[in-house]
C-alpha positions in Angstrom: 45.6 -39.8 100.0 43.0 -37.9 98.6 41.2 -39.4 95.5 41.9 -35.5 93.6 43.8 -32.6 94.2 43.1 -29.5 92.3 45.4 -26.2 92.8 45.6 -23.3 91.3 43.9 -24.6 88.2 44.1 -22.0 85.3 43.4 -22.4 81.6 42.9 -19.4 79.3 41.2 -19.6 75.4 43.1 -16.8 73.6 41.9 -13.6 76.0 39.1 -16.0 77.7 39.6 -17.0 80.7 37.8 -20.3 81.4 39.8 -21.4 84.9 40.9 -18.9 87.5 43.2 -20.4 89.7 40.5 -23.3 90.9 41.3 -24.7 94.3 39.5 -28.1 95.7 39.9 -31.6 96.4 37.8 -35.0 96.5 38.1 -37.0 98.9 38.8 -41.3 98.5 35.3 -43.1 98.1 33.1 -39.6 98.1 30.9 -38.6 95.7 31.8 -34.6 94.9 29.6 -32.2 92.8 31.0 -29.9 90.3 28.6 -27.1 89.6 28.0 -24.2 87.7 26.2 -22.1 85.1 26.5 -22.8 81.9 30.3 -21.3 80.2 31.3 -21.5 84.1 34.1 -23.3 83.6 32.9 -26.8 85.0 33.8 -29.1 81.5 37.1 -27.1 80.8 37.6 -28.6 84.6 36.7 -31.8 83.7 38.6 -32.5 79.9 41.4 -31.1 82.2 41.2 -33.7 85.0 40.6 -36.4 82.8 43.4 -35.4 80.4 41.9 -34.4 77.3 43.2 -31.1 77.9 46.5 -29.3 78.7 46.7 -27.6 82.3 47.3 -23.4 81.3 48.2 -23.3 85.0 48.8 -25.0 88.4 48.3 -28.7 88.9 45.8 -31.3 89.1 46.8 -34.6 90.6 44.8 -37.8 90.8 45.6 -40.4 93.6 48.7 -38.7 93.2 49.8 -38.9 89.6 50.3 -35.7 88.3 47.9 -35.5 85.3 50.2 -33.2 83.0 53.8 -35.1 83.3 51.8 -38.7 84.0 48.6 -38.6 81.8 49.2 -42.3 80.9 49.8 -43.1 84.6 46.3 -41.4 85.2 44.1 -42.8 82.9 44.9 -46.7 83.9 42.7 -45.1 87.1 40.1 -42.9 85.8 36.7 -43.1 83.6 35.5 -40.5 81.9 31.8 -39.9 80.8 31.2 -37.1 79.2 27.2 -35.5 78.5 27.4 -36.4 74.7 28.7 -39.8 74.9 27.6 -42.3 72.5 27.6 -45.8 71.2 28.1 -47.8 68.1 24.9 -48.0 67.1 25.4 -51.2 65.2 26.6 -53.5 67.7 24.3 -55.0 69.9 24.9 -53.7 73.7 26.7 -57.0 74.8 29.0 -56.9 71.6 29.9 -53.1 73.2 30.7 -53.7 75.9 32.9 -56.8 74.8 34.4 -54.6 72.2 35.5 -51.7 75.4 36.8 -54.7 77.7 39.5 -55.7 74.9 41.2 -52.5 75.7 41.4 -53.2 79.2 41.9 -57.0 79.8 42.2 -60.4 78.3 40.9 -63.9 78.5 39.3 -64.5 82.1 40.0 -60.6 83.3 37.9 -59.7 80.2 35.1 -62.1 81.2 34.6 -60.8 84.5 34.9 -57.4 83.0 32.0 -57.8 80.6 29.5 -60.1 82.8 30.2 -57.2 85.4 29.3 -54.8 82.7 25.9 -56.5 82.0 25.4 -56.4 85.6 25.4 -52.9 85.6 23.4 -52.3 82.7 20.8 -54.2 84.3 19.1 -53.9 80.4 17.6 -57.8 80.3 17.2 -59.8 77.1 18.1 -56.1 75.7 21.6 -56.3 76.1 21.2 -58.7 72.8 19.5 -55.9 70.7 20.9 -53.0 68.7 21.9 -49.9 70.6 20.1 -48.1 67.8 16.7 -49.3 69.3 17.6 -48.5 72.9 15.7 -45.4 74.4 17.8 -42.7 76.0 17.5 -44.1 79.4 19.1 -47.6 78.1 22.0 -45.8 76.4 23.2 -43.9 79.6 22.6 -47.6 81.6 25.1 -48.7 79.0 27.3 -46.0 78.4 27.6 -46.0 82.8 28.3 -49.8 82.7 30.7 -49.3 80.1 32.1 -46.7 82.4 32.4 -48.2 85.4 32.9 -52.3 84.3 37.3 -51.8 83.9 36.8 -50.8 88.0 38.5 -47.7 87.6 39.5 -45.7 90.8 38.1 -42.4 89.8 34.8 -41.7 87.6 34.3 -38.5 86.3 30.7 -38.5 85.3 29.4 -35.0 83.6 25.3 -34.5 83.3 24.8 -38.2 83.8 20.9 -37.7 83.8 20.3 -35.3 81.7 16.9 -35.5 80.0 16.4 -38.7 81.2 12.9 -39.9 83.0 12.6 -39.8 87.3 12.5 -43.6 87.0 15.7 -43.7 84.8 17.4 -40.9 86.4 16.6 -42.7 89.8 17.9 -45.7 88.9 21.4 -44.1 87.7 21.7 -41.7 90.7 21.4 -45.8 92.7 24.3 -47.2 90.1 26.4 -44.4 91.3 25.8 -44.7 95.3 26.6 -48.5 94.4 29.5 -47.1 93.0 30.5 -45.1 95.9 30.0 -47.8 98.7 32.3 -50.1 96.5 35.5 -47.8 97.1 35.5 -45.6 93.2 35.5 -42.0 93.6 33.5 -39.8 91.8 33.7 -36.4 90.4 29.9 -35.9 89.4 29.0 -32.6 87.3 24.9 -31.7 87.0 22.7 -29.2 86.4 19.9 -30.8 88.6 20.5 -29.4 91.9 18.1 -32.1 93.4 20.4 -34.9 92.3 23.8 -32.5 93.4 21.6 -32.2 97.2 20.6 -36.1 97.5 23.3 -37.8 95.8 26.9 -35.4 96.5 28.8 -35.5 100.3 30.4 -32.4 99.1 30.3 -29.6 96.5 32.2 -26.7 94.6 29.9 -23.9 92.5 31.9 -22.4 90.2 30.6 -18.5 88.5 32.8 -17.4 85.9 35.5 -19.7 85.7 36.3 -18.9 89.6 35.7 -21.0 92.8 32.4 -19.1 94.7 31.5 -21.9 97.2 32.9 -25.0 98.6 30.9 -27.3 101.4 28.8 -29.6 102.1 24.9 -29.4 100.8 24.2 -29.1 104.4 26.8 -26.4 105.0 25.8 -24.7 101.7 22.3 -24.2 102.9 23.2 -23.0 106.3 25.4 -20.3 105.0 22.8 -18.7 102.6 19.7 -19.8 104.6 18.2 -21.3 101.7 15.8 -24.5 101.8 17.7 -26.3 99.5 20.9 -26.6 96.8 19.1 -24.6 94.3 19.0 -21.9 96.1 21.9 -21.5 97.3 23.2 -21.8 93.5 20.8 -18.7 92.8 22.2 -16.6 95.6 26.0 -17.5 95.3 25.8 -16.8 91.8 23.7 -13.7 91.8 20.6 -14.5 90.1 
């Protein structure tokens, strides 16, 4: 079964149309790349998938669960972490990530759940402090761990890095291979087309709320005869 299935996906704003019948899938365990211009479409496609927002047309279905007649049913599987996430900036990062595991588990379960979430924050004697001293770097490392700790099936990460330093960023882009290798699929939307090369086994562009490209980063390159992801992105989209 594959981890998404996305047909037909259309979703109009009054006379704008953000989703033109959107066709791809992701596969169980792979890491998949949404990309895009800015206004392309790419978070209408995500709020969709992770049911914050009503379909306008077609259907979206992860690991079979239908997410517009089973949204419940979907988000006991998914994670969803959007760019502007935050924290409460008053609790230290432990007490956050206790305070997310209540909603998942209780007693033992929740235990796990939270020790598994420090693990992944990897943030030291700085998971005692106030998330209102972390940098931005130890706010994503939290807000991932906080994402990934309940185990879903399917993440749905959206500009992960974004403005984040290359040691950060690296060490985020190696959370989410750990990720991958341990069986959670991920749907991973970015604007750095190094990260969508090195980190994605395959990748959708979409221009204008429409589908333009579908492949793997290899595939992609040899189609255009670019040098790299970036490229292609400039000549499928007609920069």
């Amino acid at each position: 079964m594959d981890a998404l299935v996305v047909r037909d996906l259309s979703k109009n704003y009054g006379d704008v149309v953000a989703l033109e019948k959107v066709n791809f899938s992701v596969k169980e365990g792979e890491i998949f790349g949404l990309i895009g211009p800015n206004g392309a479409g790419k978070t209408t496609a995500l709020r969709i998938i992770s049911t914050l927002l009503t379909i306008g047309g077609g259907e979206v279905k992860v690991f079979g669960r239908d997410v517009a007649t089973e949204p419940n049913e979907v988000r006991k599987i998914i994670s969803y972490l959007p760019e502007d996430a935050g924290a409460y900036k008053n609790l230290t990062g432990l007490a956050y990530l206790e305070f997310i595991a209540s909603f998942f588990a209780e007693g033992e379960e929740r235990r796990e759940m939270i020790d598994y979430g420090v693990e992944i924050a990897d943030l030291g004697e700085r998971i005692n402090s106030k998330v209102e001293t972390y940098s931005k770097g130890m706010m994503r490392r939290l807000l991932i761990a906080r994402a990934i700790m309940p185990r879903p099936r399917f993440a749905i990460l959206d500009e992960v890095t974004s403005g984040l330093d290359v040691v950060n960023a690296f060490e985020i882009r190696e959370i989410i291979r750990r990720m991958s290798r341990e069986g959670v699929s991920v749907l991973l939307s970015s604007h750095n087309m190094f990260e969508v090369e090195t980190l994605c086994d395959r990748i959708a562009l979409i221009n204008e709320g429409r589908l333009v490209l579908e492949g793997s980063p290899a595939e992609m390159m040899q189609r255009y005869g670019a040098r790299n992801v970036e490229e292609v992105f400039t000549k499928a989209v007609g920069v």
